[in-house]
C-alpha positions as CSV (number, residue, x, y, z in Angstrom):
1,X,-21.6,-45.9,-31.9
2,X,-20.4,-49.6,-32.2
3,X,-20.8,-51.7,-29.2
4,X,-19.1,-55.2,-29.5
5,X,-19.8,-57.7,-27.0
6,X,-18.2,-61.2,-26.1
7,X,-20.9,-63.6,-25.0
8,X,-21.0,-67.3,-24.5
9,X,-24.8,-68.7,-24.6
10,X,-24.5,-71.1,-21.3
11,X,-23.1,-68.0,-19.1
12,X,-26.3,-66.2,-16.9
13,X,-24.0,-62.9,-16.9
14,X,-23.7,-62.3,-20.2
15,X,-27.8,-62.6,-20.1
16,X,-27.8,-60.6,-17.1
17,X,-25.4,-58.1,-18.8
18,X,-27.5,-58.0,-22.5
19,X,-30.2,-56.9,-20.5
20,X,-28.7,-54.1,-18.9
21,X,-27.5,-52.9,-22.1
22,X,-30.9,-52.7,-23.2
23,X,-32.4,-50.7,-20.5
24,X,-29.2,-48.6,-21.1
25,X,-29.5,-48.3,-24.6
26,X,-33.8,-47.0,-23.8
27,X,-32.2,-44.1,-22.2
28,X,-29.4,-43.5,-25.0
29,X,-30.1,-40.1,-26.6
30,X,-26.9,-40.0,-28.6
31,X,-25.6,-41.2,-31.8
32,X,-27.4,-44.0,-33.4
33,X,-25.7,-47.1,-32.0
34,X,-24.3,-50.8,-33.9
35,X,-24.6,-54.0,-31.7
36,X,-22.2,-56.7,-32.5
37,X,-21.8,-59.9,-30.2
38,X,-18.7,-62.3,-30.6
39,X,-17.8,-65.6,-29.3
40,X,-16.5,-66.5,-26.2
41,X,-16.0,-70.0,-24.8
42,X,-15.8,-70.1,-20.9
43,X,-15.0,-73.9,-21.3
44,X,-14.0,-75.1,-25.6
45,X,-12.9,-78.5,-23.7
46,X,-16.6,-79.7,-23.3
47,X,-16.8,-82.2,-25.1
48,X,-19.6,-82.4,-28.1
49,X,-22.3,-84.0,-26.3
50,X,-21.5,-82.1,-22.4
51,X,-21.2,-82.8,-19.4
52,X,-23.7,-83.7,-16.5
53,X,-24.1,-80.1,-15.2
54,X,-24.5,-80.4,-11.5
55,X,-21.6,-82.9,-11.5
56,X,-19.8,-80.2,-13.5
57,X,-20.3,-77.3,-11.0
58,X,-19.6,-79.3,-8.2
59,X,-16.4,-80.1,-10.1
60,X,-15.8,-76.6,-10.9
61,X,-16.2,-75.7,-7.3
62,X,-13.9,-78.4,-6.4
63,X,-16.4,-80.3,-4.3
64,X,-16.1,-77.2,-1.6
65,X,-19.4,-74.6,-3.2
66,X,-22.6,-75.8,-2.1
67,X,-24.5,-75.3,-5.9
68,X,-26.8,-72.8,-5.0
69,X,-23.2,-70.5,-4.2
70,X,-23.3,-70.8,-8.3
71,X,-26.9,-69.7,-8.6
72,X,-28.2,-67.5,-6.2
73,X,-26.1,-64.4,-7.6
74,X,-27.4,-64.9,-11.0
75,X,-30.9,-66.1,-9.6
76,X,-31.2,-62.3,-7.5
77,X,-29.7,-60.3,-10.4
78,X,-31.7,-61.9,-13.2
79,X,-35.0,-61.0,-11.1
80,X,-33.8,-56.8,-10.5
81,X,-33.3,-57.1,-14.4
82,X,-36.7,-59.2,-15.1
83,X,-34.8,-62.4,-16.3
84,X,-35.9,-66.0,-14.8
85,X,-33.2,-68.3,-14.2
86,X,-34.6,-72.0,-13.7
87,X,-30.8,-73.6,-12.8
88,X,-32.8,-76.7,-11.3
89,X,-34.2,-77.5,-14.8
90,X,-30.7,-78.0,-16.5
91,X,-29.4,-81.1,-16.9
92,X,-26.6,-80.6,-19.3
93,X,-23.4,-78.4,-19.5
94,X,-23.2,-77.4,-23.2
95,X,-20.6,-77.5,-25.6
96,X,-21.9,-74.2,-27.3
97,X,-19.9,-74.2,-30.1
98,X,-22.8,-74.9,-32.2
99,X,-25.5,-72.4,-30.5
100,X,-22.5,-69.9,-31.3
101,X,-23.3,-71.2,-35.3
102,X,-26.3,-70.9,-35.0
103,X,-26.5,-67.4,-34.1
104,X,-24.2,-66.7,-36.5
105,X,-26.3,-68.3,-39.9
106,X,-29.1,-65.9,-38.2
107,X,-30.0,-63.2,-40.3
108,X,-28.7,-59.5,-39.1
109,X,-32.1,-58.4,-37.9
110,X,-33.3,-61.7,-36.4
111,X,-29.9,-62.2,-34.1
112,X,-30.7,-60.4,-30.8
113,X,-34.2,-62.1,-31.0
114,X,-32.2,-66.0,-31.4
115,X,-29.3,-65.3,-28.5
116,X,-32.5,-64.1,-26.1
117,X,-34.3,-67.6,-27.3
118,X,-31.0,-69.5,-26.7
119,X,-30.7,-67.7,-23.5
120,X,-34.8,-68.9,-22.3
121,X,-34.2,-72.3,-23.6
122,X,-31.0,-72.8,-21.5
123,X,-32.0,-71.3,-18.3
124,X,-35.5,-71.1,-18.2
125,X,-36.4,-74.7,-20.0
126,X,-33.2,-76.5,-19.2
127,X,-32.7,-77.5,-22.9
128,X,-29.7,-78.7,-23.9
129,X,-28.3,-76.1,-26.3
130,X,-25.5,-78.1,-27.2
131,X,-27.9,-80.7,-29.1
132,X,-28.4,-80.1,-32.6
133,X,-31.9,-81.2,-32.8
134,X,-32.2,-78.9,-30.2
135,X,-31.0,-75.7,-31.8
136,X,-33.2,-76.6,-35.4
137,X,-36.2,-76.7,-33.0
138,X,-35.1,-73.1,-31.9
139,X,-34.5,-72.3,-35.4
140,X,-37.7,-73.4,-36.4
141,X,-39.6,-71.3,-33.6
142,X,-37.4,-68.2,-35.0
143,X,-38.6,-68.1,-38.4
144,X,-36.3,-70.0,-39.6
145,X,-36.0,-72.4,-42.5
146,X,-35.3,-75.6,-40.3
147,X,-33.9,-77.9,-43.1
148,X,-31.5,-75.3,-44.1
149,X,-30.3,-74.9,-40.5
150,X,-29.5,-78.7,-40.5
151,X,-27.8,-79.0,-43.5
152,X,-25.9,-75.6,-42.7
153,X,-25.4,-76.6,-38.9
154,X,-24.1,-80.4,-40.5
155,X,-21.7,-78.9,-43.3
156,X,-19.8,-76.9,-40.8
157,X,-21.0,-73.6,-42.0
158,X,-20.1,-70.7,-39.6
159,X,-17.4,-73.3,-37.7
160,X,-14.5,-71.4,-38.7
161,X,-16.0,-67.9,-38.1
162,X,-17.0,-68.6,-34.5
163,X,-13.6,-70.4,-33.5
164,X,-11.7,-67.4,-35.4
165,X,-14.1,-64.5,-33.3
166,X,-12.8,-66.5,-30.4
167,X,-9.4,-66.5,-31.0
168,X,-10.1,-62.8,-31.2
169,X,-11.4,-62.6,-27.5
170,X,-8.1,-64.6,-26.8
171,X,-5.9,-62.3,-28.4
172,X,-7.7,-59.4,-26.8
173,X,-6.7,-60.7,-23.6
174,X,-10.8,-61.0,-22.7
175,X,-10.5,-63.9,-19.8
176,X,-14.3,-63.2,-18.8
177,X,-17.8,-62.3,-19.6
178,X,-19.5,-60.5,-20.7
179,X,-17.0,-58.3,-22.2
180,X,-17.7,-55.0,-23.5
181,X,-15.9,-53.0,-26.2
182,X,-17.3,-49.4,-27.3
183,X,-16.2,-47.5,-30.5
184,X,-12.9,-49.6,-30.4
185,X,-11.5,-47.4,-27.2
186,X,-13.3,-47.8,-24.3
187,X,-13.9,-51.6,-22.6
188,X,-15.3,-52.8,-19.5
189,X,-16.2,-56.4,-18.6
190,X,-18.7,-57.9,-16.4
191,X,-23.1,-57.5,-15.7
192,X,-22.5,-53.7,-14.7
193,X,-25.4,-52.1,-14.2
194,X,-27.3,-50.1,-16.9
195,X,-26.4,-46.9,-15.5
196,X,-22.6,-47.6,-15.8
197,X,-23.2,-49.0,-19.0
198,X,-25.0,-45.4,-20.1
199,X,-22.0,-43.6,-18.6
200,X,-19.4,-45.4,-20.0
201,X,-21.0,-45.0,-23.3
202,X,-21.1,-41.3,-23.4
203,X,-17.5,-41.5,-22.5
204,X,-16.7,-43.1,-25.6
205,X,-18.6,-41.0,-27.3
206,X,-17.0,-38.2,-25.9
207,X,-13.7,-39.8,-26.5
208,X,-14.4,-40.2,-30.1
209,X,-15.4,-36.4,-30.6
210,X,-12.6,-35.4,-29.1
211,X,-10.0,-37.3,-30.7
């Protein structure tokens, strides 16, 4: 079974939501199953080096959501799925167009392992993941070759692929995430729980038999 997902690194739901998939996918007893994650932007106008980000929620709530209407969702569902969220430690909105490249130079089997450490370094250290330096340090913890990240990350490497996996969400009509698409015929959108994510997934699977 493929499973593609549309993610953006700075969004708690798509952290809440990839770890629902992976209590779900402990109870899969099917078909071997292909993860694939994809680029979403919730804002590609933030500009390189971000925005303050509790000027920016306020903003986004137009002045009328007391901040912890933003966080105390996330904050309850993060803790039923074992996920810390540390919103009071952020001080930046990301661009992530970069973290986005970064997963993306990461090697096949060393991907889920970087978006979970981009994921901790955003919302449980408050790092700014839109900072380059930033994202060679998380390199560098990953394993990876922290020179060749820079001079990969500086050349533009990967730049094209992300924007062009985003246009793909676009063109898919996705407008939110996380954003899930199983063996191209079954989609569903949103932190669902990982029971709906296990039934859902043997109704693709069932789909695809019978068709």
């Amino acid at each position: 079974m493929r499973i593609d997902i549309f993610h953006d690194t700075a969004c708690p739901w798509c952290r809440i939501g990839k770890a629902h998939l992976k209590r779900a996918l402990a109870q899969w007893d099917g078909e071997p199953v292909e993860v694939h994650y994809h680029t979403f932007f919730l804002n590609a106008d933030i500009p390189e080096g971000g925005y303050d980000f509790r000027q920016y929620m306020h903003a986004k709530g137009g002045g009328r959501v007391p901040l912890e209407g933003f966080f105390d969702g996330p904050r309850q569902a993060g803790q039923r799925a074992g996920i810390t969220f540390n919103f009071e430690t952020i001080t930046r909105a990301p661009n992530t167009l970069d973290s986005h490249r970064l997963i993306a130079l990461t090697p096949d089997d060393q991907r889920e392992a970087m978006i979970d450490a981009l994921y901790a370094a955003y919302f449980e250290h408050g790092r700014d993941i839109g900072d380059r330096e930033t994202l060679i340090d998380i390199a560098a913890a990953q394993g990876l070759n922290a020179g060749a990240i820079r001079q990969q990350l500086d050349s533009g490497a990967m730049k094209q692929d992300v924007i062009a996996d985003a246009d793909q969400a676009a063109a898919l009509g996705v407008t939110g995430v996380p954003f899930f698409v199983l063996n191209n015929t079954l989609a569903f959108s949103g932190a669902q729980p990982p029971e709906f994510i296990l039934r859902a997934m043997r109704q693709a699977a069932d789909f695809t038999v019978k068709s």
